[in-house]
py3Dmol code that shows the C-alpha trace and the ligand (Angstrom):
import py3Dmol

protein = """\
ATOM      1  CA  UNK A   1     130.275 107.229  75.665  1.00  0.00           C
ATOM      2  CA  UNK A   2     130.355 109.849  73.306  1.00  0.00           C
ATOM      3  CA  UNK A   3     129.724 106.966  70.071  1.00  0.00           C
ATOM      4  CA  UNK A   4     127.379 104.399  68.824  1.00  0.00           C
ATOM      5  CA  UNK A   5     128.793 101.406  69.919  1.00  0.00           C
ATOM      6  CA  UNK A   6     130.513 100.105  72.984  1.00  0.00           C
ATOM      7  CA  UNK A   7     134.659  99.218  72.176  1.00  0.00           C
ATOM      8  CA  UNK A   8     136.669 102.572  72.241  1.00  0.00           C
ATOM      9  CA  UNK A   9     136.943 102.763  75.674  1.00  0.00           C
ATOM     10  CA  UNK A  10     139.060  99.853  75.574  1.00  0.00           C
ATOM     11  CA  UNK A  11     141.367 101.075  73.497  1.00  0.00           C
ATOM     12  CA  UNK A  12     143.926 102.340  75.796  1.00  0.00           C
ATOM     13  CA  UNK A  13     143.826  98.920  77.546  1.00  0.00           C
ATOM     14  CA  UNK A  14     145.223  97.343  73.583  1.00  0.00           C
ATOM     15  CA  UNK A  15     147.569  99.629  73.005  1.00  0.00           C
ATOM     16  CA  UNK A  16     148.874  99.008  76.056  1.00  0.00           C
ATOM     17  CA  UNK A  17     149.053  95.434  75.739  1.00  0.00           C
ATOM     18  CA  UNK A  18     150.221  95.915  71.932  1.00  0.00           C
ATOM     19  CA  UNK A  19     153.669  97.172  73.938  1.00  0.00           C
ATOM     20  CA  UNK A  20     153.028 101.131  73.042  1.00  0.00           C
ATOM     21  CA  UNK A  21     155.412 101.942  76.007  1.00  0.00           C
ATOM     22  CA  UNK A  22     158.022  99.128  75.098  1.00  0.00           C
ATOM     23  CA  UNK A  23     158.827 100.107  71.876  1.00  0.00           C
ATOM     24  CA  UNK A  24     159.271 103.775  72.773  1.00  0.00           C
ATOM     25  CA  UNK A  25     161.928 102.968  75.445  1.00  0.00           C
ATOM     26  CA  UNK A  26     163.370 101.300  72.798  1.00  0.00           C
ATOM     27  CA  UNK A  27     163.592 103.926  70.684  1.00  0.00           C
ATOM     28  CA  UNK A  28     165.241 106.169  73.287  1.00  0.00           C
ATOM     29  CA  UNK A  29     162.297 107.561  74.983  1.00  0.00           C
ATOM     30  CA  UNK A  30     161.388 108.348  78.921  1.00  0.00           C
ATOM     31  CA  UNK A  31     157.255 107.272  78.825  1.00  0.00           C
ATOM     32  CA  UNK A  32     155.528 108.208  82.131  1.00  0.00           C
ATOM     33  CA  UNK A  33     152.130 106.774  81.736  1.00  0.00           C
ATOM     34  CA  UNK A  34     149.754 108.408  83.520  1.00  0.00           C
ATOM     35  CA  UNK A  35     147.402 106.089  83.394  1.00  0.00           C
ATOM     36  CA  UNK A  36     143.787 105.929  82.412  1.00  0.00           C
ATOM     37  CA  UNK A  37     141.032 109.079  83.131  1.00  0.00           C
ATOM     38  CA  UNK A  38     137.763 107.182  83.973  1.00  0.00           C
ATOM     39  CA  UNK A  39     134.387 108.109  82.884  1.00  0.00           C
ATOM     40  CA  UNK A  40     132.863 110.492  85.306  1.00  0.00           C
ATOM     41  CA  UNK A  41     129.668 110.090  86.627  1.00  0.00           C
ATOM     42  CA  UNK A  42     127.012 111.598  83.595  1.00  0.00           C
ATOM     43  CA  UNK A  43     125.552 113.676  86.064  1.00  0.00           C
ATOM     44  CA  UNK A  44     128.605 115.827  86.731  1.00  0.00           C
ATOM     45  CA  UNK A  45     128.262 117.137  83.460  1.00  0.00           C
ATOM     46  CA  UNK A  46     125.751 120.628  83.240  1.00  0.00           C
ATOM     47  CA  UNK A  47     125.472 119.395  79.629  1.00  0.00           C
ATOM     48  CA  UNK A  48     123.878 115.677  80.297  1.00  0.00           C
ATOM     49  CA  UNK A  49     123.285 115.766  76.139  1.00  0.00           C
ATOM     50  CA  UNK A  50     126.942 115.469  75.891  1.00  0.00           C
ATOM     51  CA  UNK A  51     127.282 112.264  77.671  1.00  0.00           C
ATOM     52  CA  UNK A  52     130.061 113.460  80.346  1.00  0.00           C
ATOM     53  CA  UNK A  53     132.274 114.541  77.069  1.00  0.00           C
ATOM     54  CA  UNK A  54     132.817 118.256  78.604  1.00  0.00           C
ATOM     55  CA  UNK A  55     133.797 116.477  82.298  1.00  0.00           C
ATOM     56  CA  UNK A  56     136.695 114.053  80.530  1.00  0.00           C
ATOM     57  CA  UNK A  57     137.674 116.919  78.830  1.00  0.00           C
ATOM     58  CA  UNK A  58     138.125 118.493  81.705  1.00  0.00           C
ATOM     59  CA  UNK A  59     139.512 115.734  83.548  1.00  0.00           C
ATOM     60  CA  UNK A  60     142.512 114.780  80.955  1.00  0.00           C
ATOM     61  CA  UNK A  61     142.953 118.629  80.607  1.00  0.00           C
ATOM     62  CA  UNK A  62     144.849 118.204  83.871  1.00  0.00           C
ATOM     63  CA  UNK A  63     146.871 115.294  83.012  1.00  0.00           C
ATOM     64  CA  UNK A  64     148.319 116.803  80.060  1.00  0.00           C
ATOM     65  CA  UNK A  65     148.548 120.480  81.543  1.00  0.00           C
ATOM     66  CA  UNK A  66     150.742 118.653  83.879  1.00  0.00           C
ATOM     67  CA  UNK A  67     152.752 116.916  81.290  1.00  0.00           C
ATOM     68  CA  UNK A  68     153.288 120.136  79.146  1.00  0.00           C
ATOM     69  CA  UNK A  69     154.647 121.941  82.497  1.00  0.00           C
ATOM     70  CA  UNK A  70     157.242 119.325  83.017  1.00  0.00           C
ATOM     71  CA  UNK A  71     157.867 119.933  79.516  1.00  0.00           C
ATOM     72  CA  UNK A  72     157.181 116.145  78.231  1.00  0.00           C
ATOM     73  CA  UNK A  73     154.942 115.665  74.749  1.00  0.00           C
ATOM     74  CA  UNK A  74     151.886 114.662  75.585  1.00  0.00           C
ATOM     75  CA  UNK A  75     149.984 112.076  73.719  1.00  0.00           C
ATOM     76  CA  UNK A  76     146.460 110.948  74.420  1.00  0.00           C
ATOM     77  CA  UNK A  77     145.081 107.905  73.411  1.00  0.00           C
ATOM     78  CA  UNK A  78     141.222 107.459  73.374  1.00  0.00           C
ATOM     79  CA  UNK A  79     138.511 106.872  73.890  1.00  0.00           C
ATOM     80  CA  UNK A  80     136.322 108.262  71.406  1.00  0.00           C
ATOM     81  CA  UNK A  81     137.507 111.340  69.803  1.00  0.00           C
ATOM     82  CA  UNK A  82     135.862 113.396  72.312  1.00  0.00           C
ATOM     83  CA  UNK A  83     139.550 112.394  74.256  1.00  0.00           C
ATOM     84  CA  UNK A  84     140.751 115.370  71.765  1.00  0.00           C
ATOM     85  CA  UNK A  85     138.978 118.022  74.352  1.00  0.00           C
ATOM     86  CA  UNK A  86     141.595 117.567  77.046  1.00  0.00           C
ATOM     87  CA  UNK A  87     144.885 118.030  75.106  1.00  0.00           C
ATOM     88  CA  UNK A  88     143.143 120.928  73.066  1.00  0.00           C
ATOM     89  CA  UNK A  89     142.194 122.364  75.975  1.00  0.00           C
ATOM     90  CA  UNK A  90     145.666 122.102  77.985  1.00  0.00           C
ATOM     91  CA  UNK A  91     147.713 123.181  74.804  1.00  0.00           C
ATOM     92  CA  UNK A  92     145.640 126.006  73.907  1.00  0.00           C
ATOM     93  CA  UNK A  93     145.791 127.218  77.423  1.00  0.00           C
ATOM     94  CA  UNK A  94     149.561 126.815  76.984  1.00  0.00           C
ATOM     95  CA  UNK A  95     150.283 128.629  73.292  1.00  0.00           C
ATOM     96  CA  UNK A  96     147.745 131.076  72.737  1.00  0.00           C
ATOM     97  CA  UNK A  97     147.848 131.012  69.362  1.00  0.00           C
ATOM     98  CA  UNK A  98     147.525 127.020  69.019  1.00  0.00           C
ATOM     99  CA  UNK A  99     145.626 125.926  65.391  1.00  0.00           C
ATOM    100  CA  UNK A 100     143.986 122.262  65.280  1.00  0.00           C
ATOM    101  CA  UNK A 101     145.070 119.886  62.526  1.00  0.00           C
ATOM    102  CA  UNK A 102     142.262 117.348  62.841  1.00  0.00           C
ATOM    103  CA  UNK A 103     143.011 114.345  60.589  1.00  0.00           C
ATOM    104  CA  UNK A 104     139.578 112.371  60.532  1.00  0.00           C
ATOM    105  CA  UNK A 105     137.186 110.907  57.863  1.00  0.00           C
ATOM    106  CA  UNK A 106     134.427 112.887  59.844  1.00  0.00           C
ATOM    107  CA  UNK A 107     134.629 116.756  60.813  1.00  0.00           C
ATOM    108  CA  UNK A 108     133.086 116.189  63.863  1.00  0.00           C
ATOM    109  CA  UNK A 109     131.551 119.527  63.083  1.00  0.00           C
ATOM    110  CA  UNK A 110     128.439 118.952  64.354  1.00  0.00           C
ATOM    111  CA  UNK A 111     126.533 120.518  67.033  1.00  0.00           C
ATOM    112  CA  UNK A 112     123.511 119.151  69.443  1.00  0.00           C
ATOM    113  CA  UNK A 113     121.074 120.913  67.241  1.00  0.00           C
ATOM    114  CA  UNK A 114     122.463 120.037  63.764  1.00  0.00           C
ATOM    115  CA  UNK A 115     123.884 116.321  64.267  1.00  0.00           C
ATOM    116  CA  UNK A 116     121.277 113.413  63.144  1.00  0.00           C
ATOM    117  CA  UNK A 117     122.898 110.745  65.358  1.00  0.00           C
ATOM    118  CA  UNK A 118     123.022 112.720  68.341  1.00  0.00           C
ATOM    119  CA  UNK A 119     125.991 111.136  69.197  1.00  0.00           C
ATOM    120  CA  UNK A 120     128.978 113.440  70.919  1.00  0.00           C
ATOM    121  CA  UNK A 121     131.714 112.544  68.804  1.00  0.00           C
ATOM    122  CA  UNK A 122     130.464 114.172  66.412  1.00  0.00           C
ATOM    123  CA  UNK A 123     130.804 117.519  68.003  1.00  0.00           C
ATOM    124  CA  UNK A 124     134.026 117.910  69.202  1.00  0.00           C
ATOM    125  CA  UNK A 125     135.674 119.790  66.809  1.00  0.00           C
ATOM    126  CA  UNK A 126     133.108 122.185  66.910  1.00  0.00           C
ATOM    127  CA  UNK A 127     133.327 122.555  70.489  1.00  0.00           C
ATOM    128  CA  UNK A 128     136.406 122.896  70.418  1.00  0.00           C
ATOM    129  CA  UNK A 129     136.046 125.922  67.909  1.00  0.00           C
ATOM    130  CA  UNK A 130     133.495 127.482  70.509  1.00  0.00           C
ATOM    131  CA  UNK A 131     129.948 125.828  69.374  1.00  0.00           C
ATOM    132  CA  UNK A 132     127.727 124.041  72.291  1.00  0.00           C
ATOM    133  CA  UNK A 133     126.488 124.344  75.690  1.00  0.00           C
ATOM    134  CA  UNK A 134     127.637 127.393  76.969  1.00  0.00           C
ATOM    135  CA  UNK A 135     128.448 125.961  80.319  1.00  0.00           C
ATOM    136  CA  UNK A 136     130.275 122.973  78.288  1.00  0.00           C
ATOM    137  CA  UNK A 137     132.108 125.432  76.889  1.00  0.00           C
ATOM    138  CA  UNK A 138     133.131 127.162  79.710  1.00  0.00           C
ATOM    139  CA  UNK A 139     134.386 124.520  82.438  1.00  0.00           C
ATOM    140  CA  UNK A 140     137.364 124.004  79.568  1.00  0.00           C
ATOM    141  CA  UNK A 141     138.582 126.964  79.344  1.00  0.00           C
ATOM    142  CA  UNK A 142     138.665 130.407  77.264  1.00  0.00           C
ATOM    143  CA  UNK A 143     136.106 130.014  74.841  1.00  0.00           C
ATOM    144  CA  UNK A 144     136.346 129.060  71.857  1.00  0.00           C
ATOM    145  CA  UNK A 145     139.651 126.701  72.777  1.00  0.00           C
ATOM    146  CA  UNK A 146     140.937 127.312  69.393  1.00  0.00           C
ATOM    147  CA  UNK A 147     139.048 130.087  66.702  1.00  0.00           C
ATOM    148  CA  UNK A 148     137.834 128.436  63.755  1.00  0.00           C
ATOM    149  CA  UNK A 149     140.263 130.160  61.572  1.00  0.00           C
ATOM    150  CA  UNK A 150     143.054 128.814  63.285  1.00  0.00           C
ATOM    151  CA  UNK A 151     141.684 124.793  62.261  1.00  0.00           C
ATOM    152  CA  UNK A 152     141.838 122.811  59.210  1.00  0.00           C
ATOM    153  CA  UNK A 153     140.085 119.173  58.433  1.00  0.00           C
ATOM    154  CA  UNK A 154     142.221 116.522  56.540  1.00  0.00           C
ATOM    155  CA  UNK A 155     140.861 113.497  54.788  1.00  0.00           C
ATOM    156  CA  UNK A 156     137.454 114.007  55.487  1.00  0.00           C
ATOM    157  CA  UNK A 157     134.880 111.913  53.606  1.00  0.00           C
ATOM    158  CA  UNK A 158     131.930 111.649  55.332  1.00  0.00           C
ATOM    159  CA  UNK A 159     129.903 115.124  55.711  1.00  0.00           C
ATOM    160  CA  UNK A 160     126.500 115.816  56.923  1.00  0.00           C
ATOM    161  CA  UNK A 161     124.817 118.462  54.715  1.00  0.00           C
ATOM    162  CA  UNK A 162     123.843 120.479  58.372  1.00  0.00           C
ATOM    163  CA  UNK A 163     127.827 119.967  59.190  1.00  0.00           C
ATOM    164  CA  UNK A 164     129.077 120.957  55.244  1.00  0.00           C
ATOM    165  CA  UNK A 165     126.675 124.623  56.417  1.00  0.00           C
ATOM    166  CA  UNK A 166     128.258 125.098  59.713  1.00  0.00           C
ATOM    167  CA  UNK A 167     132.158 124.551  58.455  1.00  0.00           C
ATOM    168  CA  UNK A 168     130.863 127.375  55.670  1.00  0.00           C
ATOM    169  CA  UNK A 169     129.594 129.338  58.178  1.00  0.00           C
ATOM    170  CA  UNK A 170     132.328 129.543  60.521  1.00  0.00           C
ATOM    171  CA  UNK A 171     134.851 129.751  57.500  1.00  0.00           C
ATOM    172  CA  UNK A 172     137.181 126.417  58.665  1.00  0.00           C
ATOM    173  CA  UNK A 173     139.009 124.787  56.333  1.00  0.00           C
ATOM    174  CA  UNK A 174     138.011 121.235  55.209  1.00  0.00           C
ATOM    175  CA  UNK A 175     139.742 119.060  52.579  1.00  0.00           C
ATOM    176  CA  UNK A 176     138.550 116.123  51.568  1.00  0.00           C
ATOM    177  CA  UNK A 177     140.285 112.645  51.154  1.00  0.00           C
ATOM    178  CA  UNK A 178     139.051 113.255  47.216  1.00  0.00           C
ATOM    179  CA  UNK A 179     141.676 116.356  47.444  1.00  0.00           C
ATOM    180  CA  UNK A 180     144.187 114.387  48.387  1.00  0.00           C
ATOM    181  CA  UNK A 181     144.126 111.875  45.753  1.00  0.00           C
ATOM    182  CA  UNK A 182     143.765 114.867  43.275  1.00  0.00           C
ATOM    183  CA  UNK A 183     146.369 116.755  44.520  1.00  0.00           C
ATOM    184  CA  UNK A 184     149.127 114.461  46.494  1.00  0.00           C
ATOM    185  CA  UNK A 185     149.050 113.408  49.965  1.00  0.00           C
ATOM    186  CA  UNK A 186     151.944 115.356  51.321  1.00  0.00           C
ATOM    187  CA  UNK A 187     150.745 118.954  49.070  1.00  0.00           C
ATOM    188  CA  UNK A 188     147.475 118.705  50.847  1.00  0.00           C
ATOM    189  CA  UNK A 189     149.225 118.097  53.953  1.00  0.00           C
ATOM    190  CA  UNK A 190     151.761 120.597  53.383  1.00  0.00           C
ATOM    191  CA  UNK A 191     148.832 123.033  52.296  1.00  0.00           C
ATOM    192  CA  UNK A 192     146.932 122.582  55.269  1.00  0.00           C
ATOM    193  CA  UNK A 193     150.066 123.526  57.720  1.00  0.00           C
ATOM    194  CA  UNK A 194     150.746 126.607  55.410  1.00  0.00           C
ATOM    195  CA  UNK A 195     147.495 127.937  55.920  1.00  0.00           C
ATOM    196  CA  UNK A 196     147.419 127.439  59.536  1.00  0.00           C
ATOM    197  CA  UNK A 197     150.826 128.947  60.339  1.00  0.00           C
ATOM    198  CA  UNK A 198     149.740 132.189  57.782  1.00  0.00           C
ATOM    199  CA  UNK A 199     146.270 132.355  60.154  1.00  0.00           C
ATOM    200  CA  UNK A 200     148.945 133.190  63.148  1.00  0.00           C
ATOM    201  CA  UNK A 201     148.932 129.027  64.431  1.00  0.00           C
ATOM    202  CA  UNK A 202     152.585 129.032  65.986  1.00  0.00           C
ATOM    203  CA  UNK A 203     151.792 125.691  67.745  1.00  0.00           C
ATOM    204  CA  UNK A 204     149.797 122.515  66.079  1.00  0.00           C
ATOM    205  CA  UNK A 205     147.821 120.087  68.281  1.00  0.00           C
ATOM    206  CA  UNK A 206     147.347 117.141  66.154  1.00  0.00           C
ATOM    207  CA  UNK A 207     144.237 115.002  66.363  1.00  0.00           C
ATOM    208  CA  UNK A 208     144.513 111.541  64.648  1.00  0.00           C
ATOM    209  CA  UNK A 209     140.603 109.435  64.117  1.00  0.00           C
ATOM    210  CA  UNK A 210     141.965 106.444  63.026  1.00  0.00           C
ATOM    211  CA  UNK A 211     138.519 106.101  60.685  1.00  0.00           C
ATOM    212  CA  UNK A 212     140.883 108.146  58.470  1.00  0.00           C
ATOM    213  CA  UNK A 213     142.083 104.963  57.610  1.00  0.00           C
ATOM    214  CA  UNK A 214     140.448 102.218  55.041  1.00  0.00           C
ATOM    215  CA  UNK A 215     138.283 100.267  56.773  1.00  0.00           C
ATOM    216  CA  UNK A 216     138.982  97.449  54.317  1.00  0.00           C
ATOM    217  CA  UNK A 217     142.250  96.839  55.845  1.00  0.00           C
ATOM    218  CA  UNK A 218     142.093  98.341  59.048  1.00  0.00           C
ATOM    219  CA  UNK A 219     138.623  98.120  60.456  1.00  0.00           C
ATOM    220  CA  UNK A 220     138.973  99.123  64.161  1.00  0.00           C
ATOM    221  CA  UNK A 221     136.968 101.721  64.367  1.00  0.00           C
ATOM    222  CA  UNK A 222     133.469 102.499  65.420  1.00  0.00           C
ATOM    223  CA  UNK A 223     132.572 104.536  62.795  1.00  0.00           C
ATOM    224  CA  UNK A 224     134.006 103.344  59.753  1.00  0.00           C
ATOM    225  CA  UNK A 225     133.788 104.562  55.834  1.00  0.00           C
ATOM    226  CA  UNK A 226     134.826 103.161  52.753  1.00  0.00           C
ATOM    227  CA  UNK A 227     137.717 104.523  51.223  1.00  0.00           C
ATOM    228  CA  UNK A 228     140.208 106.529  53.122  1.00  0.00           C
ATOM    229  CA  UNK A 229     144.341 106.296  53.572  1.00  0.00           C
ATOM    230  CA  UNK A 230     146.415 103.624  53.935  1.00  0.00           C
ATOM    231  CA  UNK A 231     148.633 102.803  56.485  1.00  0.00           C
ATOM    232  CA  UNK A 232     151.828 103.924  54.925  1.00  0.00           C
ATOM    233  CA  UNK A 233     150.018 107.146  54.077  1.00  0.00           C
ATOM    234  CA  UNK A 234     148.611 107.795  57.176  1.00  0.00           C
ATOM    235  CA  UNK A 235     152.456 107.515  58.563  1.00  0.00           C
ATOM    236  CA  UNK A 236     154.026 109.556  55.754  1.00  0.00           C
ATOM    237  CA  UNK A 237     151.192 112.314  56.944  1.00  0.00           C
ATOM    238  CA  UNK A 238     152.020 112.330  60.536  1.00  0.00           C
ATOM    239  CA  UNK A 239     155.889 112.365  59.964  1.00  0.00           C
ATOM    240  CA  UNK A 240     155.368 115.340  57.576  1.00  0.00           C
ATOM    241  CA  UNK A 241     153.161 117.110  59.891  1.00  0.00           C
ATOM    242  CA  UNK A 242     155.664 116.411  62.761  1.00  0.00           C
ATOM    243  CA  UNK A 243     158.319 117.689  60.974  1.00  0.00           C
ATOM    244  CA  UNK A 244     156.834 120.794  58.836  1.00  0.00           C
ATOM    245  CA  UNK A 245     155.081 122.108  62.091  1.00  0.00           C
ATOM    246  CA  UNK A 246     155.600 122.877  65.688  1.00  0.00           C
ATOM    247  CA  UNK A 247     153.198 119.954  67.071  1.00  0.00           C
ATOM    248  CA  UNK A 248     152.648 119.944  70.588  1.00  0.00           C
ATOM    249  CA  UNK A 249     150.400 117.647  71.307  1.00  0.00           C
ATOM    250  CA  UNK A 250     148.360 114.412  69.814  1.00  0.00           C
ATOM    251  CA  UNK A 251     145.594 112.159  70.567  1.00  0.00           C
ATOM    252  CA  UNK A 252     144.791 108.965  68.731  1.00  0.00           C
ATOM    253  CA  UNK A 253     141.382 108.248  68.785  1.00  0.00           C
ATOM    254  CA  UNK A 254     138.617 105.978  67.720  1.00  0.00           C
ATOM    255  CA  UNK A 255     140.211 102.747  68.355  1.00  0.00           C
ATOM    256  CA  UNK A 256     137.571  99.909  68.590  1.00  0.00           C
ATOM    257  CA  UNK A 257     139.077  96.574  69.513  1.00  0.00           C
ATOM    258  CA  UNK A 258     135.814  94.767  69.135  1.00  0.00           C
ATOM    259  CA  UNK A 259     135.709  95.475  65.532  1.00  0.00           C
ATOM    260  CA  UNK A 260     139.202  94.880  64.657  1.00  0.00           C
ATOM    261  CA  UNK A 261     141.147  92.060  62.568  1.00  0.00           C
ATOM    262  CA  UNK A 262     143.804  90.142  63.710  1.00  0.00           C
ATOM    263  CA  UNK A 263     144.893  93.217  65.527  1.00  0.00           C
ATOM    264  CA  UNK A 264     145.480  95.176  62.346  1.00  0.00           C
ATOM    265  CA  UNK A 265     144.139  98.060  63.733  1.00  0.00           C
ATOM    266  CA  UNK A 266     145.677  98.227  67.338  1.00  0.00           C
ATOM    267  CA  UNK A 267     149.380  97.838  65.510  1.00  0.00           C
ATOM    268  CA  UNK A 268     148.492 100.267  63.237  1.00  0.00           C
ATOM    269  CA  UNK A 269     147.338 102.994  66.353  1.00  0.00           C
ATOM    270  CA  UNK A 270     150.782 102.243  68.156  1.00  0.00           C
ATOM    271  CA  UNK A 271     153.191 102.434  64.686  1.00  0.00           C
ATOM    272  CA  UNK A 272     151.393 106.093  64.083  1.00  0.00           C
ATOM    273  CA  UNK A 273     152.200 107.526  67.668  1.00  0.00           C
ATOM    274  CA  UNK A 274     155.779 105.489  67.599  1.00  0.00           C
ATOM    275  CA  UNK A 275     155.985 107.664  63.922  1.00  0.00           C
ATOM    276  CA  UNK A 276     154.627 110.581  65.149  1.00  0.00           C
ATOM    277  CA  UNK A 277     156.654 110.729  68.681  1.00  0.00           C
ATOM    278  CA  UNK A 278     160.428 109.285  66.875  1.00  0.00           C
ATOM    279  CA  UNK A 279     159.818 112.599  65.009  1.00  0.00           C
ATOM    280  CA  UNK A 280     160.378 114.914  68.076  1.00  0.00           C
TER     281      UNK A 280
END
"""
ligand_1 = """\
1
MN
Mn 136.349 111.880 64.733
"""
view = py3Dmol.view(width=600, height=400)
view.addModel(protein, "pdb")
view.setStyle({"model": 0}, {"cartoon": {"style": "trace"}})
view.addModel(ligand_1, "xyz")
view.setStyle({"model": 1}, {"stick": {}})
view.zoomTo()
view.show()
């Protein structure tokens, strides 16, 4: 609910059926699925501008502060990228000093005064990082979730001009997909963990909008922009991350079946958390 266009909500439902679960067994893994967390009723929400965003959040919070107690690695598969609330909001509730690497063509920096589209998605970051309703804020836990310092953009390419003020403002740090192709993939990658683990980040959650990919080859998304990483990058990025950092937990986001090709994009959503997860 939180985008333009119906599809995301389905993802979960192709992953699935892609054989997500499958092909971590066979890689050695115990997968408890705990199954889907359904829209809640709008009017739950003491935010209604958000859509219900706040009330998942709070709803998959539980799921994965659950998972983290039992001491599994959660991964949460959207869903719009709002799905990135609940895990943020479990993990930092978990490790105080958790950072956010948010991997995403979009900062999602907006909030309901600044965004043009009025569309949720756009804001979760910035919720996350303690901008919004009040009462939004609130019913997820300590506020902000995660301090601004303590979160750094990759790949970005698409920035409103009210968003570019508010990531000044609030000092986070934001590099763009031009960066990496000046500077190296795995530098900027390696750059961006640095910086969080010198800003006191001792635990990563990593957020993965698959619009960080090319929409030219992998078009599954509901927001899509031209340019952006390829598969194999996207991959060598998360098994870097996974390695270089302490990551804790992810969410994959932003799938939208209804736009996809030959299910290029679905495979591609289930090889990045098989990547990301054989890392552990
Ligand atoms: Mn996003």
């Amino acid at each position: 609910m939180g985008g333009p266009y119906p599809g995301p909500e389905l993802g979960p439902k192709w992953i699935r059926a892609a054989g997500l679960i499958g092909k971590l067994e066979a890689d050695g893994f115990e997968v408890w699925d705990l199954g889907d967390v359904e829209n809640p009723p709008v009017g739950l929400s003491s935010a209604p501008e958000l859509r219900g965003m706040d009330t998942m959040g709070v709803l998959t919070r539980g799921r994965v502060e659950h998972a983290l107690q039992k001491g599994m690695f959660p991964v949460v598969i959207g869903g719009d990228h709002g799905t990135a609330l609940g895990p943020i909001a479990a993990s930092a509730a978990h490790h105080p000093t958790l950072g956010i690497l948010w991997v995403d063509a979009h900062p999602d920096f907006n909030t309901l005064e600044s965004s043009t589209t009025k569309n949720p998605h756009g804001m979760v970051l910035a919720l996350a990082a303690g901008l919004g309703p009040r009462s939004a804020l609130e019913s997820l836990g300590r506020v902000p979730l995660v301090p601004p310092r303590r979160i750094a953009i990759l790949g970005a390419r698409s920035i409103d001009d009210a968003e570019r003020t508010l990531l000044d403002q609030h000092e986070v740090r934001c590099s763009t997909t031009d960066e990496i192709l000046r500077f190296g993939l795995v530098e900027s990658a390696d750059e961006a963990i640095r910086y969080l683990k010198a800003q006191g980040a001792e635990a990563i959650h990593l957020s993965i909008d698959l619009d960080i990919l090319n929409p030219a080859n992998w078009p599954g998304v509901s927001t899509p922009v031209d340019g952006g990483l390829s598969f194999d990058e996207l991959v060598t990025l998360v098994a870097w991350t996974m390695d270089e950092a302490n990551v804790v937990s992810i969410d994959v986001s932003e799938l939208n079946p209804n736009r996809d090709r030959r299910e290029q994009t679905t495979e591609a959503a289930v090889a990045v958390i098989q990547s990301a997860v054989a890392a552990l």
